[in-house]
C-alpha positions in Angstrom: -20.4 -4.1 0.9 -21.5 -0.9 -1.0 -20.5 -2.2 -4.2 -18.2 -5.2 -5.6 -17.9 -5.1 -9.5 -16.2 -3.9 -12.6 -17.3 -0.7 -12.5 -16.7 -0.1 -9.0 -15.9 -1.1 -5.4 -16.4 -0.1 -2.0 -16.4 -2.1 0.8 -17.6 -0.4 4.7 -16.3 -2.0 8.0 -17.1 -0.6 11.3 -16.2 -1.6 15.2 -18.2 0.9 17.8 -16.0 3.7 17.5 -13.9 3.5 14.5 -15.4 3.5 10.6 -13.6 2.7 7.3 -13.8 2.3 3.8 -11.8 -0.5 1.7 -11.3 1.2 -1.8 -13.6 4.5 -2.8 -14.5 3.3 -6.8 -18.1 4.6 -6.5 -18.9 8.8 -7.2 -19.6 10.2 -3.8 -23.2 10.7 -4.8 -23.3 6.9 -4.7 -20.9 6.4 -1.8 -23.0 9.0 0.7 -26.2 7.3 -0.8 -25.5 3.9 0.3 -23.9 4.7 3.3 -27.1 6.5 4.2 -28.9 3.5 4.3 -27.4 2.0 6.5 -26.8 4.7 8.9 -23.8 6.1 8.2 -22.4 9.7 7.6 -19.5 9.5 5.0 -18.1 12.8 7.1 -17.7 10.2 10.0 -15.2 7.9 8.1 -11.9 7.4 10.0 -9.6 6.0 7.1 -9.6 5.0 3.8 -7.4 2.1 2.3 -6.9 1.2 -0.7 -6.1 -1.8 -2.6 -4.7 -1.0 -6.1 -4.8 2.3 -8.1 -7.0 1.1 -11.1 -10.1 3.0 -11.8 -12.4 0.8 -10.4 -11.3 1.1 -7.3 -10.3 4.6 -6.5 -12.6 6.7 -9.2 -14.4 8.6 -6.9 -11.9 9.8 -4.3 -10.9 13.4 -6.0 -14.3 14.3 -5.4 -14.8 12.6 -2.0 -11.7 13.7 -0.6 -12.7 17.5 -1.0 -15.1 17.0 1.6 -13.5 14.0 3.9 -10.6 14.8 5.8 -9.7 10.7 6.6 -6.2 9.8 5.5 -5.9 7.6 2.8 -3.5 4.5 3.3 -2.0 2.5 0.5 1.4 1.6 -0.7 3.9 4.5 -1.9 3.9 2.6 -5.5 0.0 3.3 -5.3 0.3 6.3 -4.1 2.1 7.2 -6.9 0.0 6.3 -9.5 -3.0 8.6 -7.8 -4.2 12.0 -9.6 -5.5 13.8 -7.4 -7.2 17.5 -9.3 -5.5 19.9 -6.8 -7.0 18.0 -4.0 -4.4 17.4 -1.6 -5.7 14.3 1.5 -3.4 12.9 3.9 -1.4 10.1 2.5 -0.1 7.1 4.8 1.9 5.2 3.2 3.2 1.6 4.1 4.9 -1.4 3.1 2.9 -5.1 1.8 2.7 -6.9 4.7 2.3 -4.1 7.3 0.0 -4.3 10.0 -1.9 -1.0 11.0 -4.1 0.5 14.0 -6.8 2.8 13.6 -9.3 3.0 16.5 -9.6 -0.1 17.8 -9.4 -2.1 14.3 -5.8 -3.8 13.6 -5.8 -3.6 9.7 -3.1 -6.3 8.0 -2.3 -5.6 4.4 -0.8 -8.8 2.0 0.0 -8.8 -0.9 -1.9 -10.1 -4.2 -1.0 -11.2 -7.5 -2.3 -8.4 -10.1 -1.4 -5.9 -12.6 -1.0 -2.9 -10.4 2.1 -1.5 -9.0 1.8 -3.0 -6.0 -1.8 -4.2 -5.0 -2.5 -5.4 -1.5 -5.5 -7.4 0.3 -6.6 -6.9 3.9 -7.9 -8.5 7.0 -9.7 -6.7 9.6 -9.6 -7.7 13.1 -11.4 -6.1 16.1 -11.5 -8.2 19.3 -12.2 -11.8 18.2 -13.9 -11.3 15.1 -11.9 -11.1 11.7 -12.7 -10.0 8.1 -11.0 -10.5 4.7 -11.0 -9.0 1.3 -9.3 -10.7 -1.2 -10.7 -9.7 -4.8 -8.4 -8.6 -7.9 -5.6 -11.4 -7.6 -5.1 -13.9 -10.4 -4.5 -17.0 -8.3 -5.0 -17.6 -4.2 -0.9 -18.3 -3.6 0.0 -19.0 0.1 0.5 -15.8 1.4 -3.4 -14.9 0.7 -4.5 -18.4 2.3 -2.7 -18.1 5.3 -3.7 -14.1 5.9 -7.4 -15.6 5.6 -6.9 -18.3 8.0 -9.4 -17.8 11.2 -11.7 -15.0 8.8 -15.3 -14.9 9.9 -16.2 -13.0 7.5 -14.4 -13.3 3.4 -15.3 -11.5 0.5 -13.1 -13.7 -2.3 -13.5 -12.5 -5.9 -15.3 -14.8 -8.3 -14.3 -12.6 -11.1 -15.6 -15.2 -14.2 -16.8 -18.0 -15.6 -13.5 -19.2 -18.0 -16.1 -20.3 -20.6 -18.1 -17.1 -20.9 -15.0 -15.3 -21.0 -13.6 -17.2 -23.8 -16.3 -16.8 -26.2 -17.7 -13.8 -25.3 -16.9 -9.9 -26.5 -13.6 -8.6 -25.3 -10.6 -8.6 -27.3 -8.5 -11.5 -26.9 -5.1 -9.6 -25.8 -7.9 -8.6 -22.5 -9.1 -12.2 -22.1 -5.5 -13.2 -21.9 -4.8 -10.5 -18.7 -7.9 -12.0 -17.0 -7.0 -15.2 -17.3 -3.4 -15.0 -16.5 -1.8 -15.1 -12.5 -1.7 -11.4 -12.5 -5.6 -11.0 -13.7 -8.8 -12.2 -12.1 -10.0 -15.3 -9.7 -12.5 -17.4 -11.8 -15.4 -18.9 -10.4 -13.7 -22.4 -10.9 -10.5 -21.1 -8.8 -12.0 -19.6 -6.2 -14.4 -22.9 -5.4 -11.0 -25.1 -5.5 -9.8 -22.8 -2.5 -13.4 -22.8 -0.8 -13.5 -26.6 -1.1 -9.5 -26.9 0.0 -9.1 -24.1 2.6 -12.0 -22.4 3.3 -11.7 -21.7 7.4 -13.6 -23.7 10.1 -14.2 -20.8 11.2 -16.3 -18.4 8.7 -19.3 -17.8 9.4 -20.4 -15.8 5.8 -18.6 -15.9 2.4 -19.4 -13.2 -0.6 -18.3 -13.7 -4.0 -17.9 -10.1 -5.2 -16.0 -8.9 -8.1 -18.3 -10.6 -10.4 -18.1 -9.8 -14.3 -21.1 -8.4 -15.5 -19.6 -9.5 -18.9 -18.8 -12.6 -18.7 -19.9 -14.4 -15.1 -23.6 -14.4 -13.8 -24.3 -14.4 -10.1 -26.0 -17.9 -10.5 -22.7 -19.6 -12.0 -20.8 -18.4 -9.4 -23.2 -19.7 -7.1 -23.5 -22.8 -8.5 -19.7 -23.5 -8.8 -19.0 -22.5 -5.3 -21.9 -24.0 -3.6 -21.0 -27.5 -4.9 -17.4 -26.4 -3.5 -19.4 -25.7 0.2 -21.3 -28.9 -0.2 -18.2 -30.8 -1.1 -16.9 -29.3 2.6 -20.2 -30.4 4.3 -20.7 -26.7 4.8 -23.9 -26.0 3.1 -25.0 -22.8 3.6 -28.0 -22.1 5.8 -29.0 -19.0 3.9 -28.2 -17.4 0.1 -28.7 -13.8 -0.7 -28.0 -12.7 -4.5 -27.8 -8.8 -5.0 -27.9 -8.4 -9.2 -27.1 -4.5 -8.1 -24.0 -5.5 -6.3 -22.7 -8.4 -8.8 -22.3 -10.4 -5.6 -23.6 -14.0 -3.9 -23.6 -14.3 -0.2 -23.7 -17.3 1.6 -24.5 -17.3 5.6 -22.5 -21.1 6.7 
């Protein structure tokens, strides 16, 4: 996960032989940085796909894309609401739902509940093992749980703490998108579906997406670990990264 916040995501999956990014919402200083250390060349990437078009997501692509020749894949009603400064990348488009191939990675889009055009999640599958990303959707509806069924790996948004976002600074007609079924997962919601539905078999969770406004990293741990416990899952291992607004939980 490069990054997993309000001011920008990126998430990197890899198999062997084929490389991708999930969203590009870092500058490409930052992109190429972190992917440097961890060993990988941006100029090596085989796809990017995006999830939504808002900011956070898809800020640094004009720049990226001048360099990067991977084709971008996202929905034609995100496609459309791209800008792209004279830049001109390789578009696939495709419909909510659609499964892709690229290398030897089978990549399933779904679709979420959010103010975008038309925002999707996806699963990553390569041989036996499966990922998820599920961040930006207002509630978990059954579409999303039953794309996340069998994950290994899930990165669920924990976007805030319903408290902190009530009485802290933003105006209330933005509290009210958060908080509504198109907005952001709450710590509260996403610990009802850990403790409900949370597969058998993952193996690590991540709570990204995390508000720096109005969530900390240790309420959303604390909310969703009693969720885990609840599950007799308690988790083995906890890593919070404060740079990344995320929690990470090895089960």
């Amino acid at each position: 996960m490069l990054a997993s916040s309000s001011a920008g995501n990126s998430i990197f999956i890899a198999s062997p032989t084929t490389r991708i990014l999930i969203d590009a919402g870092l500058n490409r200083k930052e992109t190429v940085a972190r992917l440097q250390a961890i060993g990988e060349d941006i100029l090596q990437l085989d796809g990017i796909f995006l999830t939504h078009e808002h900011s956070d997501h898809i800020q640094g692509l004009p720049v990226l894309m001048k360099t990067v020749k991977a084709p971008i894949f996202c929905t034609p009603l995100t496609a459309s609401g791209l800008e792209w400064n004279g830049v001109q990348p390789e578009i696939v488009t495709f419909a909510a739902g659609t499964g892709l191939e690229i290398g030897n990675l089978r990549v399933q889009s779904f679709g979420i509940p959010h103010d975008a055009r038309d925002p999707v999640g996806y699963t990553v599958t390569c041989g036996n093992t499966k990922v998820a990303v599920a961040t930006d959707l207002g509630y978990v509806p059954e579409n999303v749980r039953w794309n996340l069924r069998g994950s290994h790996f899930i990165l669920l948004e924990s976007n805030h703490c319903p408290e902190m976002l009530k009485v802290g600074p933003y105006p209330w007609h933005l509290k009210q998108r958060i908080l509504s079924r198109r907005g952001h997962l709450s710590n509260e919601a996403a610990s009802d579906y850990i403790a409900a539905e949370l597969p058998d078999e993952t193996e690590t969770l991540v709570l990204g997406h995390l508000s720096e406004q109005n969530n900390s990293i240790w309420q959303a741990d604390l909310v969703a670990r009693q969720a885990l416990t609840s599950r007799g899952r308690e988790p083995v291992l906890i890593v919070a990264e404060p740079r990344r607004q995320s929690v990470l939980f090895q089960l």
